[in-house]
Structures are given as structure tokens and as C-alpha cells.
N, C-alpha and C positions, 0 to 999 in steps of 0.2 A: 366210398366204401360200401360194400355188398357184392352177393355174385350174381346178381341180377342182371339179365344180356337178352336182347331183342334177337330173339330168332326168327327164321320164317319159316312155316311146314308149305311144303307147296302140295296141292291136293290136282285128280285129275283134272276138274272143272273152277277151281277157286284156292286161296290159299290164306294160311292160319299165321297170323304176328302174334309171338309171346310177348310181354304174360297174357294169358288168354282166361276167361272164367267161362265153366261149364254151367249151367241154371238146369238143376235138378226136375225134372218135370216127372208127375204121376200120373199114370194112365186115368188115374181114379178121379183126380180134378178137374174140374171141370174150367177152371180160369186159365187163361193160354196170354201171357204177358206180352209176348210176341206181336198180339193183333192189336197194341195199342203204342209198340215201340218201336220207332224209326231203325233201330239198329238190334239187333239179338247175335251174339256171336256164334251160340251152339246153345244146346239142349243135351243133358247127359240124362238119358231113359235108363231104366231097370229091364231086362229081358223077362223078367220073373212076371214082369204088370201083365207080358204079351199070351203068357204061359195061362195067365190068370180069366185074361180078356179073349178066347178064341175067336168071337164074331171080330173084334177088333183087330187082332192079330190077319185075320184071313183080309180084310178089308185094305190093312197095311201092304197086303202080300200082293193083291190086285192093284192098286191106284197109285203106290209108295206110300210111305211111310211119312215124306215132308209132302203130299199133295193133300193127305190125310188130317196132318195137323196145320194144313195152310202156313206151315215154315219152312223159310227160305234160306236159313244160314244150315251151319253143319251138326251132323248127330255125332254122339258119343254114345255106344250102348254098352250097362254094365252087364255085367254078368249074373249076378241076386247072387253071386256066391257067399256076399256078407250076410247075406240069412243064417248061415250055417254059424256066425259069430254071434248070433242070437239064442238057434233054437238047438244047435248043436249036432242038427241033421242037416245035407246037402238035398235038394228036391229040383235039383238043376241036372239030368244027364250030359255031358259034353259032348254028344256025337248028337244030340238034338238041339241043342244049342249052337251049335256050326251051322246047322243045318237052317237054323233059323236067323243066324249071322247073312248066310249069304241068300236068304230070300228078301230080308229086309235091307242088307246094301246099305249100311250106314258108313261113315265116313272113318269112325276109329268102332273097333270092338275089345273090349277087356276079356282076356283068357278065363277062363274060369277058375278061379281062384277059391280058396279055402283059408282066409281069414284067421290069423294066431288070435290065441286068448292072452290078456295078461294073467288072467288067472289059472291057464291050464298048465299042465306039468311040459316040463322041454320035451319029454318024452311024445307026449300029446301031438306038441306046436311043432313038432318035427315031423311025424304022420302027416300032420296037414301039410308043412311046405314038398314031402315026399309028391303026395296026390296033387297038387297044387306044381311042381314040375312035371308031374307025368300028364295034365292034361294039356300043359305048355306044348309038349313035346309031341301031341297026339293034334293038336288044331295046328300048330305050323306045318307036319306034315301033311296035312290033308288040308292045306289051304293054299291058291294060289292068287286070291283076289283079293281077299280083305286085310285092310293097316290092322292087323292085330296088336292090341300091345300089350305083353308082357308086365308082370307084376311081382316086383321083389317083397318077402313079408320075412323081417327078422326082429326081434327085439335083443340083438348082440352085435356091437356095430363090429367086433372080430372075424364075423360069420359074413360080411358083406360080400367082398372080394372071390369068396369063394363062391356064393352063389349067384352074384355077376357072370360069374365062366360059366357057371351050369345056364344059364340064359343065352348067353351068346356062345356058346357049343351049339343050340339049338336055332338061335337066330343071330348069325355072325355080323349079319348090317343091322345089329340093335342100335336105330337111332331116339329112340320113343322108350321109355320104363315110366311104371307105372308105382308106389309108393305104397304097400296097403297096410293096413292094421294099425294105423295112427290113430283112429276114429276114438278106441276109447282114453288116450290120452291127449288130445284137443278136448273132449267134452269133461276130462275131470271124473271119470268112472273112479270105482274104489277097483283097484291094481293089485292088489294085497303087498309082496315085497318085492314083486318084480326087480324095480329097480334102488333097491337099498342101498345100492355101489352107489348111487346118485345122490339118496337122500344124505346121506354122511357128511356130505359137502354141502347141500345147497334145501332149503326148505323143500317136501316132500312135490308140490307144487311145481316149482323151479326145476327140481330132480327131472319130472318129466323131460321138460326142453331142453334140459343138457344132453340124456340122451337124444333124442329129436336131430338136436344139432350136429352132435357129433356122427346120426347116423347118414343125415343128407351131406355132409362133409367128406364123409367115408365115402357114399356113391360117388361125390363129384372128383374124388381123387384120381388124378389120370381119364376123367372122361367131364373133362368140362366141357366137353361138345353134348352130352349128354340130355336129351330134352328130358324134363321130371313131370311129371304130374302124379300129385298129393291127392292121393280119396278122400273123399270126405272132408276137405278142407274147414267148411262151416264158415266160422265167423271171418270180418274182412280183418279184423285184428291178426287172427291166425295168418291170412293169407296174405298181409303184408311181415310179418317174422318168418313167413316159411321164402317168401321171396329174397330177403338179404340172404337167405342159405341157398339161393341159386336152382329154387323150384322155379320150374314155368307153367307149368296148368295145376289149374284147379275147380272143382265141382263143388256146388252147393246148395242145399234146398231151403237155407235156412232164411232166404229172403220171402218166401214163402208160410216157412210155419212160424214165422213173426208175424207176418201181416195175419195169418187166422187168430193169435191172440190177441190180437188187434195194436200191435207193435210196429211202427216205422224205424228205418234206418237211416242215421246223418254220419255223414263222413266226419272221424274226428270225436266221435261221441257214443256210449254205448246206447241200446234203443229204449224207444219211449212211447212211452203208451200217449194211445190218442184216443181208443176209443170207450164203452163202456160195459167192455165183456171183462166180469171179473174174476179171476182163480183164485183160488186158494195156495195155489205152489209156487204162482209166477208173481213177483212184484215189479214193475218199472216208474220209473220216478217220469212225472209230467213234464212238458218242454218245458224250459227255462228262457230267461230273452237272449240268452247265447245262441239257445238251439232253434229258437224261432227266428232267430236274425238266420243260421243257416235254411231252414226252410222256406225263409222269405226268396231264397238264392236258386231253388229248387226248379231244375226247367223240364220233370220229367211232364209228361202229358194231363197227367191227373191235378200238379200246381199251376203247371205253365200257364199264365194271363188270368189267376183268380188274386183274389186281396185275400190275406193272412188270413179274415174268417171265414168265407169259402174253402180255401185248400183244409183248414181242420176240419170242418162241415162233411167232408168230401171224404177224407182219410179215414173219419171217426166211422162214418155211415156203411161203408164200401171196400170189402176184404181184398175185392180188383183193383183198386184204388191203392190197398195200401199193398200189396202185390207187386203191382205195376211202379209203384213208388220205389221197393225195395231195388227190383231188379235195376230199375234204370240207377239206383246210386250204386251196385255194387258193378256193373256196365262203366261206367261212370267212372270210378274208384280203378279200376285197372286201365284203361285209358289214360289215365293220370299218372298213374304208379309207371306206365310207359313211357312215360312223358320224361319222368324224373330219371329213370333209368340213361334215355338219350342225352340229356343234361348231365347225368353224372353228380344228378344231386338225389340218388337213390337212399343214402343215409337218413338226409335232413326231411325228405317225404314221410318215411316211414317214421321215424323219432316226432314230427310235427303229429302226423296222425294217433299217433301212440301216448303223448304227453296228457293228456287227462287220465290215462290209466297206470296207475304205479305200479302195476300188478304188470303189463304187459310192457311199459319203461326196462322195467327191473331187467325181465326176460332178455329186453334188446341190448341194453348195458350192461346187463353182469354175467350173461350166461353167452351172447351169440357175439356182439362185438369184441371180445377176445381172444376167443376161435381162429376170428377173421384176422385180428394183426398178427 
């Protein structure tokens, strides 16, 4: 049970197996996970960091972009158009942005996109998918080298269908769509009443994922050939519930700004603090001997061949450490989840992984497994 299916993207020089995970990388940081991990599938960059960094940008433009960051797997570059779900203003042109698509030659580029609000007016979130088709319509024709990929943003899964055609009027071999404006409903943002149709039925919570579900339901309808990739995916909980809805890519930074709170990730578990940076906002509970039995299992670079007090020593000390830690379990974690998918035991993966959290149980058993029979 799930729609979960091993595809293959084939690329000029190399080629992409779903489910694939993108690892968020910022121009701004300076830790490259990469240069300590046997395997990196991709790197999904911001165009905006490039806009930001011009000595950097020009340097990418001379040498490449992966000879530049000494990486050897595939890019994803986004667009920064989700700034504009921030500050409300767009600071991304699309005829410079094209422009800077095809000097940097990345392997996928995201259209530039305009981001719905849950909290703006339809009127609003309709402006945007307006501008947000027209520059669709403005970089395919003026493109003939770069995998563009397109980006559906609705919060009415009735609206789907419809602008599925307005995407493929403009690219009719749409093999590739892109998912966007889920961001603030994986993170738990306050929505206002968006979606009250939902809350009616199922705790405000739940509400989200039922829309969620029923809208990646809606894409897959008639186009289960359809490759997805999910923005902003985040957490690996997210991104094995979006995978029984029959997503295949996903992006995330969040292995990252766990390891600077000084937070590891175990498959199976939410994260745990290891180190001794303390907040005020964020609290995580210390490993337990469950969760140390699973880091004792740990073969990314940073535990590989140390004893239990070492690898904490090492985690607690060292943001690269626990960086590098993340990535290689959420690496790791989809490798796996492909695993289960070829077995056909894609259910009992995700349910196994999912069973400490009742909050994300719930989601798989009461909101998404019924959809599916």
C-alpha cells in the first residue's frame, strides 16, 4: 500500500532514482557535507544566495558551479521566489534569472515562482499564481537547454486539474512538477481559516494533511507517470507521509539547522540534543538507551569506528559533525524508503518509522491510508 514507484530521470551525463532527497545548501555556510560523505545525491541552492554573493556568483560562472563547491553529484537550483512568502515583495527579475539559469548550467531549475499565502485573500493568491504562470510561460519560451521545472501552488484541490492544463499548454512533455506553498503547512504556521472545510472533520492539525493529501491525490489523478517534487519538504517524518501520496523528490535544509542547535537525527525518532548550546524556544529530550542503541548503529563518517563516548564527544563538540551526521541519515533514510518501495513493503517502512509519533501515526492511519483504499 502507498504510491510510492522507483523512477529513473536520465540526465545528459548521469541519471536520478526516485525517491531522491535534495540537501538544502546556503551560499552563506561555510560546512560542505559533501567533502566528508561517500555519496551526496544533489544539493538544492537558492539563486537569490548568487544575487547576494556576486564575487561568488562570477567565480561559479568561470570554473562551474560543482568545480567551485568541489561537488560531484547533481544541482537543483531554486528560484528565492519563496522570499516573496516572506516579505511580500518579489526581488528576483525572471529575464535575469534565466539568464543566470543558463550561465550556471545546473541540472534542474525551478521557474520562478510566487508562493500563495494561507493567509492572503484568494484574490491575492490568484495575482500570484497569474505572475507565477506568466513567468512559466516566459522562461519555456526563451529556453532551450535547461530541465526547467514547473511549479503548481493551490490551496483548492478543485483548482488542480485546471491548472495542470495551464502548465502543460505551455510544456506539453511535462514529465517533472514541482509542489509549492506546502511550507507553511508542514512547519505548523498559524493559517487563519484557510482550511475550516477540513477542521470540521478532523483536529485543526490533521485538517492540514487531509487537505495535503487529497491535493497530491488530485495531481496523481490521471498522471501517475507524473514525477513530484515537494518544496520545502523539512522533516524525514514529512517526507516519508508525502511519499505514500506518491511524491518523489524532496529538498531539505533541515539536517542542517538541527545540527547548528546542536541537534542529531535518528531514523525512527524525533531529534535529540547532544550538545550544550541552549535556547530558550527550542527544547529536545537527551538520547535514551533506545536511541543510543540506534547511534551505536550509526556508520556515517563522524561515528563510523569511535565507541558511544567518542561519537557523543564528537557530535556534542562539532556543528560538521553533527551536519554531516544529519545528512548521511537522511541519505540513508531514502535509500531505504527505496528499498521498501521495491519490496512492496512501502506501508510497514513508513508505519515502522512513524510508530513513536502518534501525532504522525494518526496522520498515516486516519487521514492518508483511507484515501488510498
Amino acid at each position: 500500500m502507498g504510491l510510492g514507484k522507483i523512477n529513473r530521470i536520465s540526465l545528459d551525463d548521469s541519471s536520478i532514482t526516485t525517491p531522491v532527497i535534495w540537501l538544502g545548501h546556503d551560499l552563506f555556510q561555510s560546512i560542505k557535507v559533501w567533502n566528508h560523505l561517500d555519496y551526496c545525491p544533489g544539493l538544492m541552492l537558492n539563486a537569490y544566495n548568487f544575487y547576494q554573493k556576486p564575487r561568488v556568483t562570477e567565480k561559479a560562472k568561470n570554473i562551474g558551479i560543482k568545480k567551485m563547491l568541489n561537488f560531484k553529484g547533481n544541482i537543483f537550483l531554486d528560484s528565492g521566489g519563496f522570499l516573496f512568502q516572506r516579505t511580500g515583495k518579489s526581488k528576483v527579475d525572471v529575464n535575469d534569472l534565466l539568464i543566470l539559469y543558463k550561465e550556471l548550467v545546473p541540472e534542474f531549475a525551478a521557474i520562478l515562482d510566487i508562493p500563495l499565502s494561507p493567509l492572503a485573500t484568494n484574490t491575492s493568491n490568484y495575482r500570484r499564481w497569474t505572475k507565477t504562470i506568466q513567468n512559466t510561460r516566459y522562461m519555456f519560451e526563451s529556453n532551450s537547454l535547461l530541465n526547467l521545472i514547473p511549479i503548481l501552488h493551490t490551496y483548492n484541490k478543485n483548482l488542480v486539474q485546471k491548472r495542470l492544463e495551464q502548465i502543460r499548454q505551455i510544456n506539453p512533455a511535462l514529465k517533472i512538477l514541482g509542489v509549492g506553498s506546502l511550507v507553511p503547512l508542514f512547519m505548523n504556521s498559524f493559517i487563519g481559516d484557510k482550511f475550516s472545510i477540513y477542521k470540521k472533520k478532523v483536529s485543526p492539525k490533521l485538517g492540514r494533511w487531509d487537505f495535503i493529501s487529497d491535493l497530491m491525490l488530485a495531481i496523481k489523478k490521471n498522471n501517475s507517470d507524473l514525477i513530484l517534487h515537494a518544496f520545502g519538504a523539512g522533516s524525514l517524518s514529512t517526507i516519508y507521509l508525502l511519499s505514500m501520496l506518491g511524491v518523489d523528490s524532496f529538498d531539505s535544509t533541515s539536517w542542517r539547522t538541527k545540527a547548528a542547535f546542536g541537534e542529531i537525527i535518528l531514523p525512527g525518532s524525533t531529534n535529540r540534543n547532544v550538545s550544550k548550546i541552549v535556547s530558550l524556544t527550542r527544547y529536545r529530550r537527551k538520547l535514551d538507551d533506545n536511541e543510543l542503541e540506534l547511534l551505536s548503529n550509526c556508520g556515517c563518517p563522524f561515528c563510523s569506528e569511535k565507541n558511544m563516548r567518542n561519537r557523543l564527544s564528537t557530535l556534542q563538540k562539532f556543528a560538521v559533525a553533527r551536519a554531516t551526521h544529519n545528512a548521511y541519515v537522511f541519505i540513508s533514510e531514502i535509500e531505504n524508503l527505496r528499498k521498501a518501495i521495491n519490496m512492496k513493503r512501502h506501508y510497514q517502512f513508513v508505519a515502522d518509522r512513524l510508530k513513536k509519533s502518534e501525532f504522525f501515526t494518526r496522520i498515516l492511519n486516519e487521514i492518508i491510508i483511507p484515501k488510498l483504499q
